[in-house]
Each structure stands twice: as structure tokens, then as C-alpha cells.
SENUKOL-24371 format. One line per 10 residues: their letters; for each residue z, x, y of N, C-alpha, C, CB. Coordinates in steps of 0.1 Angstrom, whole numbers, plus 5000, padded with zeros to 4 digits. Each point is the difference from the previous one (the first is absolute). Last residue first. Glycine has a CB too. Layout:
BEGIN
a = Z:X:Y:Z:X:Y:Z:X:Y:Z:X:Y | ...
% end
This chain:
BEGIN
xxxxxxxxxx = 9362:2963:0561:5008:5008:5010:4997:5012:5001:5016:4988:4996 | 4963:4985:4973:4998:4993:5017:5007:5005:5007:4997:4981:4995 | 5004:5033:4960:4989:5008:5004:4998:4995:5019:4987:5000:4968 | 5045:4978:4998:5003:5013:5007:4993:5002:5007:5007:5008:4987 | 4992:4955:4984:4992:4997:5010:5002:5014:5008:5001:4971:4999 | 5006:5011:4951:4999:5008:5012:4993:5009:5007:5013:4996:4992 | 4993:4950:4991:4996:5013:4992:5007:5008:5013:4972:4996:4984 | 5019:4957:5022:4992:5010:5006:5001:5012:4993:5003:4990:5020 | 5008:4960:4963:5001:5014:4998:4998:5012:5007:4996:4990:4986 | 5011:4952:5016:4988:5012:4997:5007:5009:5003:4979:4992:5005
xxxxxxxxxx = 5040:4968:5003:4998:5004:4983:4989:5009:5000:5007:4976:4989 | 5016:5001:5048:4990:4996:4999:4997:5002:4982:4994:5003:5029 | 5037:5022:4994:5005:4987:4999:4992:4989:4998:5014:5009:5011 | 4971:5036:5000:5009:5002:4983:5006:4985:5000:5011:5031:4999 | 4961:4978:5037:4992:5001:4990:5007:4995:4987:4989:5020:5012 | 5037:4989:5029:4997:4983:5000:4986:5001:4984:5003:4992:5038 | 5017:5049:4971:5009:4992:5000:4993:4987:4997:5015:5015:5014 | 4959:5018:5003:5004:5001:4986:5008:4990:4993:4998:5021:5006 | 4993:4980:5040:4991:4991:4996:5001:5001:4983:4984:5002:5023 | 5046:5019:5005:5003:4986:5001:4990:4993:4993:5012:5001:5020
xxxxxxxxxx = 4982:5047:4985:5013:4999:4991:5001:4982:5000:5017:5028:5009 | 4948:4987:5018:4997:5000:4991:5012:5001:4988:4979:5008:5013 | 5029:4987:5033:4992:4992:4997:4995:4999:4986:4997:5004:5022 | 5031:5030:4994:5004:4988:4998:4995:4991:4997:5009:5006:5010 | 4967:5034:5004:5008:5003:4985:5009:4984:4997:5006:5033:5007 | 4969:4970:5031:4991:5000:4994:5010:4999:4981:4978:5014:5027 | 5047:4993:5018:4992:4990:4993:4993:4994:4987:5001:5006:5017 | 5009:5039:5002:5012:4992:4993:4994:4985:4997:5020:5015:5012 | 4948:5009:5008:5004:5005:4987:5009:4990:4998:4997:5024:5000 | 4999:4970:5043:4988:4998:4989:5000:4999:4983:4990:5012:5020
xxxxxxxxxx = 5037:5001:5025:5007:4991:4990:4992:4994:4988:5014:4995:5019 | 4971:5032:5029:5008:5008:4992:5004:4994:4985:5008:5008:5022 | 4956:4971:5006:5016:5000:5003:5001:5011:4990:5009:4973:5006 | 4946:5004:5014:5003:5011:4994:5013:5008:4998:4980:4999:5007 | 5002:4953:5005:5007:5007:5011:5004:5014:4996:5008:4978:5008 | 4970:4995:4959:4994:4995:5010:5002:5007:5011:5003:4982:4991 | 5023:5019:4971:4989:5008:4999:4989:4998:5013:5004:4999:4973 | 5038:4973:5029:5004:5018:4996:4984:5004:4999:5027:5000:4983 | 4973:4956:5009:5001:5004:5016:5004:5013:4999:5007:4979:5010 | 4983:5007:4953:4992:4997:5003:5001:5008:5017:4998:4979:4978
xxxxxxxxxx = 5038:5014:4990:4994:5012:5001:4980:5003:5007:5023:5000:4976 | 5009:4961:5024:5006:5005:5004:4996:5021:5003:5013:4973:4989 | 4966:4989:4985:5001:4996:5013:5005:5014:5010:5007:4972:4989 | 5004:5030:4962:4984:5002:5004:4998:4999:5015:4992:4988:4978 | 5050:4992:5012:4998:5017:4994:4989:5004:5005:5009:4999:4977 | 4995:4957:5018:5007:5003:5014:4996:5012:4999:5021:4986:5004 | 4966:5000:4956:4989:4994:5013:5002:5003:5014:4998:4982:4987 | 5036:5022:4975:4990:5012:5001:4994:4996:5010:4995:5008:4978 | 5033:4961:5019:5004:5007:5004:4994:5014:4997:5017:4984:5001 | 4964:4969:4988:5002:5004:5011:5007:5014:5007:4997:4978:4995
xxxxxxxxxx = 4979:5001:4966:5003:5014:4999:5008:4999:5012:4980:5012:4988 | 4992:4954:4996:5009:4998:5004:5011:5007:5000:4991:4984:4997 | 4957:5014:4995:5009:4999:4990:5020:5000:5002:4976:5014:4990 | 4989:4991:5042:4992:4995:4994:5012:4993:4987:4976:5016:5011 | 5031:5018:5014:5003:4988:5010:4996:4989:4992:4996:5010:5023 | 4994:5035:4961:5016:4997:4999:5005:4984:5007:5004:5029:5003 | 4951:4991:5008:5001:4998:4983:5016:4992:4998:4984:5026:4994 | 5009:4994:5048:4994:4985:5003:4996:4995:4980:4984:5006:5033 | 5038:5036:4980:5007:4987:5007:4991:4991:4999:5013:5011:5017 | 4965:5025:4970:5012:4998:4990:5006:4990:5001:5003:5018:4999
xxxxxxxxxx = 4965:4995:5033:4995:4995:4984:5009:4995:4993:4986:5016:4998 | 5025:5010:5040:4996:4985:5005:4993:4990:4984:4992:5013:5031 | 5023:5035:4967:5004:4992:4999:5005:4987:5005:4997:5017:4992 | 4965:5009:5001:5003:5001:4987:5015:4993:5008:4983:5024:4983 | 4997:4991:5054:4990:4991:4991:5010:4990:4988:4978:5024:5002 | 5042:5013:5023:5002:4989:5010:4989:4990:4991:5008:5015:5029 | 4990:5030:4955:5012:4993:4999:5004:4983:5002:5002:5025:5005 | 4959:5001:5010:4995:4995:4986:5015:4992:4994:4979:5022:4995 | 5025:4998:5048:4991:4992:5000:4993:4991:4987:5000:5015:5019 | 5027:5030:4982:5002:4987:5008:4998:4987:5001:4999:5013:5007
xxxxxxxxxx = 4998:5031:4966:4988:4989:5005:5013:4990:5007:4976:5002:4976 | 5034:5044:5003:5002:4995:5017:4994:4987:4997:4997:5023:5018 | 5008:4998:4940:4988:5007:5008:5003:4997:5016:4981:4997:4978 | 5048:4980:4988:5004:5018:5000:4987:5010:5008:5014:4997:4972 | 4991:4952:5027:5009:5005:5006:4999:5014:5002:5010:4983:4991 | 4955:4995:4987:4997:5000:5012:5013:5007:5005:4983:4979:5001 | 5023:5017:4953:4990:5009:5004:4999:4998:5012:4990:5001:4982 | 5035:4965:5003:5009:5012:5001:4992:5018:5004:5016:4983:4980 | 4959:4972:5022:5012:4998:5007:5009:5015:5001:4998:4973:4992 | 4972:5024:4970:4993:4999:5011:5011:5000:5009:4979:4988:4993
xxxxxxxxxx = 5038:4996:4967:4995:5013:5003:4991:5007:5012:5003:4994:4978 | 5013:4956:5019:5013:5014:5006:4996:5015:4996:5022:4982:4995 | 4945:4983:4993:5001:4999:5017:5012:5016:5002:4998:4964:5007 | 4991:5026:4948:4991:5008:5004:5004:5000:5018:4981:4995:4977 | 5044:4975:4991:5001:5016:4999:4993:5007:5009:5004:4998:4978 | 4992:4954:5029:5010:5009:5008:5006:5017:4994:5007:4973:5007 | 4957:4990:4974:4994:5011:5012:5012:5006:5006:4978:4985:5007 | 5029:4986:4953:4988:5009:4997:4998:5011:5012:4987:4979:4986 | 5047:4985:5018:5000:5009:4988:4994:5008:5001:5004:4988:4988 | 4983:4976:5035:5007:5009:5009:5007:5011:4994:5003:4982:5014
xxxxxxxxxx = 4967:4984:4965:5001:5009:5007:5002:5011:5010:4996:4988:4990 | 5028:4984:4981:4990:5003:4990:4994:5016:5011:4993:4967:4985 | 5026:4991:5037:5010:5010:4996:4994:5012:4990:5019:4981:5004 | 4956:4987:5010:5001:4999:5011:5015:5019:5000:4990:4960:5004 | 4995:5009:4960:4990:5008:5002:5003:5009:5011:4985:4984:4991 | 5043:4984:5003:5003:5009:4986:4991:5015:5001:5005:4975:4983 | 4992:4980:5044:5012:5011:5003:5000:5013:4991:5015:4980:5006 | 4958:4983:4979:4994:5007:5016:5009:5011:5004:4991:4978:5010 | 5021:4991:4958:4994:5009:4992:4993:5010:5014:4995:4981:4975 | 5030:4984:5035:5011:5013:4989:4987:5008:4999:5023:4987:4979
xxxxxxxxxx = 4961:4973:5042:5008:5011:5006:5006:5007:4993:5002:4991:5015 | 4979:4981:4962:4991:5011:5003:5005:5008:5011:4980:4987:4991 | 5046:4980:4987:4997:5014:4993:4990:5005:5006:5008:4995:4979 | 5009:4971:5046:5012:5007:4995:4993:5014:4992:5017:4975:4996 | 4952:4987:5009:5004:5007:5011:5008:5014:5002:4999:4977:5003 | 5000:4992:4961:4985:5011:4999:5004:5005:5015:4975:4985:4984 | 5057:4983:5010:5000:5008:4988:4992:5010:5001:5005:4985:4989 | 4989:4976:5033:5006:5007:5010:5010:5012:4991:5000:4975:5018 | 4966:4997:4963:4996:5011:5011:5012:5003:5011:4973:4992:4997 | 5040:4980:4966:4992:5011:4999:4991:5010:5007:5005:4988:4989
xxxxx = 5023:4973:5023:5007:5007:4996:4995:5017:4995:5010:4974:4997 | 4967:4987:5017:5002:5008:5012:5005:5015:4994:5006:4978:5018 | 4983:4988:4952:4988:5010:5004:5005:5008:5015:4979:4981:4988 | 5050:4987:4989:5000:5007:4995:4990:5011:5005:5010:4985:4985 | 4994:4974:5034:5010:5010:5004:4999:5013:4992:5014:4980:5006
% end
């Protein structure tokens, strides 16, 4: 019994530990996506928009972001259908992802320069 007990222990931690990575890197690459993201916004890219944030939503999904993931989603179809609501978007998207950053415990700093 005991040997179950223990790998059913090792289990437990190497999922934590996977997650962690899993979160680790989603840290690392979402400064740079929403920089980009907010750059495609202010040049028209449409299309680069509609990229960066199908990216996002499926990062955020991953990690159980659901209500950015909607966001992203949401701004996905807007860039797609070249909407007027892009920007604004684009600006929300990146205020919510600051947000979920800072509740996570990272810092984004200021981030001004995105607006």
C-alpha cells in the first residue's frame, strides 16, 4: 500500500512541477506577445492582430485564464472582420492580461509605452 501511496505522491509532484513550467512559461512570452499585439494594432495589421490573439486564447486556455481567453477570442473575431473595436480591444486585452500577470506575482512594470 505504501508504494502506491508513493507514487501516487510522485505523480502529484511532477504534475505541480509541469504546471509551474507550464506557467513559468507563459510569464516569459506574454510580455513580448502583448507588445507585438499592441504594435500590429497601431500599424492596421489585422491579420497579425487576429494571429497574436488566437495565441493568447489558446496560452490563457491552457492555464485556465478563461475570461482573457474569451477577451482574446473575442478580439480574434474583431480583427478578422476588420471592426472599428480593434484598438479598444486590443487596449483591454492587454489591461486584463496585466491584471491576471499581477495576480500571478509578476510585475509587468510600466507597461505605458503599450498605449
Amino acid at each position: 500500500m505504501s508504494n502506491k501511496g508513493e507514487n501516487f505522491q510522485a505523480n502529484i509532484d511532477e504534475g505541480r512541477d509541469y504546471f509551474k513550467s507550464i506557467v513559468s512559461a507563459f510569464v516569459r512570452e506574454m510580455p513580448e506577445k502583448l507588445r507585438f499585439l499592441t504594435l500590429a494594432s497601431r500599424h492596421g495589421d489585422f491579420a497579425e492582430v487576429g494571429f497574436i490573439a488566437h495565441h493568447i486564447a489558446a496560452r490563457c486556455e491552457v492555464i485556465a485564464a478563461n475570461e482573457i481567453s474569451a477577451t482574446a477570442r473575442q478580439l480574434e473575431v474583431e480583427a478578422n472582420s476588420n471592426s472599428s473595436n480593434v484598438s479598444h480591444s486590443v487596449l483591454s486585452l492587454v489591461s486584463d492580461m496585466q491584471k491576471l500577470m499581477k495576480k500571478m506575482g509578476y510585475d509587468m512594470g510600466d507597461q505605458s509605452h503599450y498605449y
